[in-house]
N, C-alpha and C positions, 0 to 999 in steps of 0.2 A: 324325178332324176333323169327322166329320159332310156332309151334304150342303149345299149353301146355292146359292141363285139369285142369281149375283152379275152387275150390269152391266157391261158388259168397255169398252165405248162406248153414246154414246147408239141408242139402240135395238136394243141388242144384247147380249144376257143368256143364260146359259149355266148349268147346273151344277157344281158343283165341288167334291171334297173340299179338298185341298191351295189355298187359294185364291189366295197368294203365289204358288206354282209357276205355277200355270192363269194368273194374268197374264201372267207368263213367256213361257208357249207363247204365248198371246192376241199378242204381240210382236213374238213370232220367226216367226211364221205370218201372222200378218195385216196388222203393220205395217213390221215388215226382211224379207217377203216371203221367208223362207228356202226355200220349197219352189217357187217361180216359177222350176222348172229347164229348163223347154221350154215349147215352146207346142203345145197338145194339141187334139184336135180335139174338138168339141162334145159327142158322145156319147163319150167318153175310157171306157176300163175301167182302173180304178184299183183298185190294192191298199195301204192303210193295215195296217202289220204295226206293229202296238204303237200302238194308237188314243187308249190315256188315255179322257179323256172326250168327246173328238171333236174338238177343235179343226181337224186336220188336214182331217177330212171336211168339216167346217162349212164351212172356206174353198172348198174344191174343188168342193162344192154350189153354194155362191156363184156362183162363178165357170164352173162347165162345168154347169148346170143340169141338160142332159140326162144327166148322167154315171152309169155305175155303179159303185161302189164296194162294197167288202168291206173291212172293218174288222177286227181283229182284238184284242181285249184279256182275259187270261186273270182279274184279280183281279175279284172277283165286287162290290165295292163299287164300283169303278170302272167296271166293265159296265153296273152298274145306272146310274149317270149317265151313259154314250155311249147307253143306250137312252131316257134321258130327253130329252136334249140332241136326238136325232133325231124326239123325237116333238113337241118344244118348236119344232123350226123347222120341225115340218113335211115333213120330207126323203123324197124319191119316190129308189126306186133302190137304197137301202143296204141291205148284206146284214149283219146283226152277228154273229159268230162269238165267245162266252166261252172262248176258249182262247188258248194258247199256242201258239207254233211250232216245228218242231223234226223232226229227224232219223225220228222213228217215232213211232208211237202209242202212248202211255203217258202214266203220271200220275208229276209230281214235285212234290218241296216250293220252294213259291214265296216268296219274303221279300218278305212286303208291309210297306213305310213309310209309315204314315200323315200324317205330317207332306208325305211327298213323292212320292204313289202313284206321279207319272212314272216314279220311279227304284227301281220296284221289280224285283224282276230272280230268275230261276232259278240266277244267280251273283253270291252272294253277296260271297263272299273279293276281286270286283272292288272291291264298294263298301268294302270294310275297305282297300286299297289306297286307294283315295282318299280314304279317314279322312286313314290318312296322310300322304299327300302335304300333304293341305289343314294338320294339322296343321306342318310344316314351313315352311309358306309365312308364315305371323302369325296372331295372336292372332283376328283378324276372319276367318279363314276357318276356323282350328279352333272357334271357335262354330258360325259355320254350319255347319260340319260334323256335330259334337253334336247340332245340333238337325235335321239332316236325318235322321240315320240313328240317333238311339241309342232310340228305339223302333221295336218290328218286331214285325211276326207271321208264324207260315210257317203254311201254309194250301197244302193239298194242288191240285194245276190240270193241268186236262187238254192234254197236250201233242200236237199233230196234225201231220200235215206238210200243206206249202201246196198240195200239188198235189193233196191230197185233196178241198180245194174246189172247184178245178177240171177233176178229170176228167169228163168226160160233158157237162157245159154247151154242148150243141151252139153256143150264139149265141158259144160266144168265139174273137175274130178276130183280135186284138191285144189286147194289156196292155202301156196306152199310158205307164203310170207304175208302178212298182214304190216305193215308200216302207218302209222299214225302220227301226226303232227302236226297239229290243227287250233294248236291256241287257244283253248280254255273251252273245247268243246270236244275233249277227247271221248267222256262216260257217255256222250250224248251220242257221237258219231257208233258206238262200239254198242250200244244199248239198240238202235236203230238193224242192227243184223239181226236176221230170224235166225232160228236154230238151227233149220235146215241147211245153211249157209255156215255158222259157227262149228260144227260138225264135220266142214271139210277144211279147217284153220287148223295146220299141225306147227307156224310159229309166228309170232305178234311180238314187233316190240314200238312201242309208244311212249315220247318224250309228254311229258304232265308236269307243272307249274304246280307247286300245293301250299303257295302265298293264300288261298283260300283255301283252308286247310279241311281237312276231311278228304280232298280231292285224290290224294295217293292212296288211302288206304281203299277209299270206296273203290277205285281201277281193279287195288289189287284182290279187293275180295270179288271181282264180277269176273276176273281172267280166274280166279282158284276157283269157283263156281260152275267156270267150264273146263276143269282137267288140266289146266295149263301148270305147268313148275317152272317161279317165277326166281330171278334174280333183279333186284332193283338198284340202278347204279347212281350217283350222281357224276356228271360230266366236272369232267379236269377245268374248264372254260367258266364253269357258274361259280361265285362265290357261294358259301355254305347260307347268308342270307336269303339268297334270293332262291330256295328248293327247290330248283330245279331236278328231274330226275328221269330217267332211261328206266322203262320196266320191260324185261326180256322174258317173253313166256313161251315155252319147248309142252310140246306133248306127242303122243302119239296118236295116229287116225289111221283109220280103212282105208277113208275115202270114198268114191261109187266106181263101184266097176267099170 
């Protein structure tokens, strides 16, 4: 699709391949507030796992100024606009990481969708699953369907795990927010944290696909597993077909001194 500087509100312009989609998020971030799942403290340490173009970070700059965040997106056309998008607002704090997440250190084939970078993904056969579905539902959502996914490119992306980011960071005391949304590699990305890391997570909320089903419940027993008290939503946006769903988990932590 190309890159383009589009105005999202007055005074407020972004990059973006997919430009339909990036409104979307622009929406569901900034004006249905979807990720206002606690209230955090000033200097918050934030992890954005599947960043897009930034939308997620841009609001949370916005709004915790002094925050740190670490971003993560592995498709390299996409990367390149979260790094432009950070350099366009100016943003103090952000770490950008070109990769993926995931169980160990290695390189796999990524399916990127031009038409809809968001929903590009290391599992693929999810989003042919919701070909389907969508084709099932009407004529208007197997369009869009076609048009979201019937081009693609795979394109090799370095897969890391999260704790790799942060071992050794002596300044980390808490990771006040956990964000996830990563395309059918949510258990993988979340399973890849050591404990010693898990331990300082006092809130995690993760968007999960559970078209391959088992997918939600196994989240939600790994977030109860680690003290989290979860509320699971599905989004106003998903038809009840296609399971989409928002799981918000709150607990309390020390932290390290």
């Amino acid at each position: 699709m190309g890159k383009q500087l589009v105005e999202f509100a007055p005074g407020f312009s972004a990059y973006a391949g997919g430009v339909e989609e990036t409104h979307f998020f622009y929406r569901e971030i900034f004006q249905d507030h979807a990720y206002d799942v606690a209230k955090l403290p000033e200097n918050a340490f934030i992890i954005d796992a599947g960043a897009n173009v930034g939308m997620f970070t841009l609001y949370m700059k916005k709004k915790y100024p002094s925050s740190t965040i670490l971003a993560f997106e592995p498709a390299p056309e996409t990367f390149e606009m979260l790094s432009e998008n950070v350099k366009l607002h100016k943003l103090k704090g952000v770490e950008l990481h070109e990769c993926a997440l995931g169980a160990e250190d290695t390189t796999q084939k990524f399916t990127f969708y031009p038409t809809v970078p968001g929903n590009s993904t290391l599992v693929p056969e999810e989003k042919e699953i919701v070909r389907e579905v969508f084709r099932e539902l009407s004529d208007d959502w197997a369009d869009s369907a076609e048009r979201m996914y019937s081009t693609l490119q795979e394109i090799p992306v370095r897969v890391r795990p999260l704790s790799h980011f942060l071992n050794g960071r002596k300044d980390l005391k808490n990771i006040d927010l956990l964000k996830v949304d990563v395309e059918g590699v949510e258990l993988e990305t979340l399973r890849s944290l050591e404990e010693v890391h898990w331990a300082l997570v006092s809130n995690v909320v993760v968007e999960v696909c559970d078209l391959r089903e088992g997918r939600l419940d196994a989240l939600e027993s790994l977030l109860r597993s680690k003290g989290f008290r979860l509320r699971t939503e599905s989004p106003p946006w998903s038809p009840s077909e296609g399971k989409m769903f928002m799981v918000i988990g709150h607990r309390d932590v020390l932290g390290l001194p």
